[in-house]
LOLO-435473 format. One record per residue (C-alpha): residue number from 1; x, y, z. Coordinates in steps of 0.1 Angstrom, whole numbers. Layout:
+-----+-------+-------+-------+
: pos :     u :     v :     w :
+-----+-------+-------+-------+
: NUM :     X :     Y :     Z :
...
+-----+-------+-------+-------+
//
This chain:
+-----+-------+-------+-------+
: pos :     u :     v :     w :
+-----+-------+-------+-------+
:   1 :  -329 :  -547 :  -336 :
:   2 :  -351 :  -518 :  -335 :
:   3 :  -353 :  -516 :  -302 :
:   4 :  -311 :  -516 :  -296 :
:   5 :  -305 :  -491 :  -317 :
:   6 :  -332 :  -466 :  -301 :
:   7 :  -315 :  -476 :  -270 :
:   8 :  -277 :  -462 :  -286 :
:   9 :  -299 :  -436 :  -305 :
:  10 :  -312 :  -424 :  -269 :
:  11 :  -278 :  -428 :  -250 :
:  12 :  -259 :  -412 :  -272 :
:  13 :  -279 :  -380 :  -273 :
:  14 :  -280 :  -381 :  -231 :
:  15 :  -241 :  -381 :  -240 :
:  16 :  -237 :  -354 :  -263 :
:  17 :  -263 :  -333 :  -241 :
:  18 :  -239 :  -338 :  -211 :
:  19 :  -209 :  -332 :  -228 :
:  20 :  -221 :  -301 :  -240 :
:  21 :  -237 :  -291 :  -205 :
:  22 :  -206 :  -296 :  -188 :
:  23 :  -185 :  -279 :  -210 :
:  24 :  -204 :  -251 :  -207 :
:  25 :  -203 :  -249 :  -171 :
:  26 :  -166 :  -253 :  -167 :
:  27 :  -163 :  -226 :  -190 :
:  28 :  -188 :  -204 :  -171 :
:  29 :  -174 :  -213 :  -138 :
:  30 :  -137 :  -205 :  -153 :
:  31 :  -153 :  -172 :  -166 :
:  32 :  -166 :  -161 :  -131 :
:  33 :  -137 :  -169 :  -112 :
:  34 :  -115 :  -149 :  -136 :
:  35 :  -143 :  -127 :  -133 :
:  36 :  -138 :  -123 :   -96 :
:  37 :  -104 :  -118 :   -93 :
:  38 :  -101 :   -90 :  -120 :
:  39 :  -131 :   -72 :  -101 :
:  40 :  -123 :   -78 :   -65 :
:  41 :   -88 :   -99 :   -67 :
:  42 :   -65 :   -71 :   -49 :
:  43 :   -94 :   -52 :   -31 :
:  44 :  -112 :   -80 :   -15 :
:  45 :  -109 :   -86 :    21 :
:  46 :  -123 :  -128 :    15 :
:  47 :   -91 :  -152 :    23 :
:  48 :   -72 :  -165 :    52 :
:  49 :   -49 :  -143 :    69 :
:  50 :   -20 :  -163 :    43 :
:  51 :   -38 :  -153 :    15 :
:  52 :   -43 :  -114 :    30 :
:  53 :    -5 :  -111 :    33 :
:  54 :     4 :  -120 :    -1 :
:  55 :   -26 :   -99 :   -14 :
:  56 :   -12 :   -66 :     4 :
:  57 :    28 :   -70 :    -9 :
:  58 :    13 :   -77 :   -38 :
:  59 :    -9 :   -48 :   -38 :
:  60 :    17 :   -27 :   -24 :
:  61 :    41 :   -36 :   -52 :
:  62 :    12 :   -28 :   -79 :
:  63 :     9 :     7 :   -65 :
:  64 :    44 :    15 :   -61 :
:  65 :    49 :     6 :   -98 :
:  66 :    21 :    23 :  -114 :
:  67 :    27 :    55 :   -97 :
:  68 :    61 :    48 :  -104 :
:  69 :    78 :    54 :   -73 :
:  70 :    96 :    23 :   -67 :
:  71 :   127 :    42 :   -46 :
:  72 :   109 :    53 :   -13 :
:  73 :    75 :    46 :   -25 :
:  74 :    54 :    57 :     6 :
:  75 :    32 :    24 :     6 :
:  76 :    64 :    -1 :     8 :
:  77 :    67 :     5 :    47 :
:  78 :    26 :    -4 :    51 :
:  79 :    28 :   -35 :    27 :
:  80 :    52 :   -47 :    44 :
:  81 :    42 :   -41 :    80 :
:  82 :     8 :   -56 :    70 :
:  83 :    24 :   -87 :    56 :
:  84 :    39 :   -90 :    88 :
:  85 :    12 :   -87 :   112 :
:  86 :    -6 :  -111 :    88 :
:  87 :    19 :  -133 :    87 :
:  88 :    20 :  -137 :   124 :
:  89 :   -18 :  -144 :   121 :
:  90 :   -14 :  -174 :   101 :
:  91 :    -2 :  -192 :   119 :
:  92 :   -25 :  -196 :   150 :
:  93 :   -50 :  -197 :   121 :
:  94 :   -35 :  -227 :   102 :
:  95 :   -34 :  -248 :   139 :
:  96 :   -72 :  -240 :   141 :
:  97 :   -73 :  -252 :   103 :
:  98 :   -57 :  -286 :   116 :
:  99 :   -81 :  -285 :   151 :
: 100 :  -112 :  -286 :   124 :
: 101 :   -95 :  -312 :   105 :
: 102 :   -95 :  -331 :   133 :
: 103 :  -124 :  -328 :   145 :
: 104 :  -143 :  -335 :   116 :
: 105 :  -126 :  -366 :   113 :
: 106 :  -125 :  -378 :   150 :
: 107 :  -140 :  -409 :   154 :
: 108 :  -169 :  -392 :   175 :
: 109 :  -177 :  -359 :   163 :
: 110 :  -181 :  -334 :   191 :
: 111 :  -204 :  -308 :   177 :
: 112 :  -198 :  -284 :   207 :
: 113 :  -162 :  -284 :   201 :
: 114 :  -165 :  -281 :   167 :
: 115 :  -187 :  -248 :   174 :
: 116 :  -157 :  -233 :   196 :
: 117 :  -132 :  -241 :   165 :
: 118 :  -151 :  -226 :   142 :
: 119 :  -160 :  -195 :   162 :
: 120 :  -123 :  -192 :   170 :
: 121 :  -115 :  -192 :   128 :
: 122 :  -142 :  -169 :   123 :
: 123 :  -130 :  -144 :   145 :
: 124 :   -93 :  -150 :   132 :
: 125 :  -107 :  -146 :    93 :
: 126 :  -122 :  -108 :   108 :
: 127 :   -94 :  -101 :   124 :
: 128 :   -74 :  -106 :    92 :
: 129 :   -96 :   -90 :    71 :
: 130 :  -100 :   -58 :    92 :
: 131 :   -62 :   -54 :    96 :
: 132 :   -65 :   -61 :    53 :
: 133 :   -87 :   -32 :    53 :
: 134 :   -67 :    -8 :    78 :
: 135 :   -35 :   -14 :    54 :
: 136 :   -56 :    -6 :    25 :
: 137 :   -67 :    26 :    39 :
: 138 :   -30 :    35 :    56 :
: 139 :   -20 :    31 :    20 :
: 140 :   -40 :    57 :     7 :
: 141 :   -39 :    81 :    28 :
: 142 :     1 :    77 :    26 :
: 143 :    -2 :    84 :   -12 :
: 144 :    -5 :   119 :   -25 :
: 145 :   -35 :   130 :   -43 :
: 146 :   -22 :   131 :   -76 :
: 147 :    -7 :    98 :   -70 :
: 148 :   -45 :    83 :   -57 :
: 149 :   -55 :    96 :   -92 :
: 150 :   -29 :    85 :  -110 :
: 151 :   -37 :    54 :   -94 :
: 152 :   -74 :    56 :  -101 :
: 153 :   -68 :    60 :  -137 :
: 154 :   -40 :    32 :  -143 :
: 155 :   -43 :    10 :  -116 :
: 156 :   -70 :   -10 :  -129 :
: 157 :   -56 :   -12 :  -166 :
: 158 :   -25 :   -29 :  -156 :
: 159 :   -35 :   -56 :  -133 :
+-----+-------+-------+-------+
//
């Protein structure tokens, strides 16, 4: 009888260690992806050419709003024309999504092929990104500079 209950004595400490552990990793992990977005949400250049679009009307409308100038705000015209652009990206990138789907799956992988598909999304995601980055710095320079500081100083407090 001794020997049983060590046995539940042992198993469920191992249970109450993991429970703990993992609790405290999904919280950390939650905590550093909230993390990241705060820091780097609007700013980073990391996503598909999708998740770039939404990020610059998204950005644009921020700006707009906290420099209040929602009637002709200069950066409405670049957000949008960046959306576009990135729009029109996604979807030759989405197709090579589906291309690695399938060849990941294929019945005989073909790691030569699978080297062209991934080159040709890697260029796509740098192509995206540097048209991100051109929009963000066609958006500044499109502000005033009061409205880059007034930016500076409430742009981060309201996102």
């Amino acid at each position: 009888m001794k020997f049983v209950n060590n046995k539940l004595s042992l198993g469920l400490l191992v249970g109450a260690l993991v429970g703990v552990g993992g609790t405290g990793l999904y919280a950390h992990a939650g905590h550093m992806q909230g993390h990241a977005m705060h820091e780097h949400g609007r700013h980073s250049i990391a996503g598909s050419p999708d998740e770039l679009a939404q990020r610059a009307r998204e950005l644009g409308e921020h700006v707009c709003a906290t420099i209040k100038a929602t009637l002709d705000c200069p950066v409405t015209p670049i957000s949008e024309a960046a959306a576009k652009e990135l729009d029109a990206m996604s979807a030759s990138f989405q197709q090579g999504q589906q291309q690695l789907h399938d060849s990941l799956t294929a019945a005989d992988f073909d790691r030569a092929g699978f080297a062209r598909i991934q080159a040709g999304q890697a260029k796509a995601i740098g192509a995206s990104a540097t048209r991100y980055m051109q929009f963000l710095g066609d958006a500044a320079a499109a502000l005033t500079p009061e409205q880059r500081q007034m930016f500076s100083r409430k742009g981060h407090a309201e996102q």
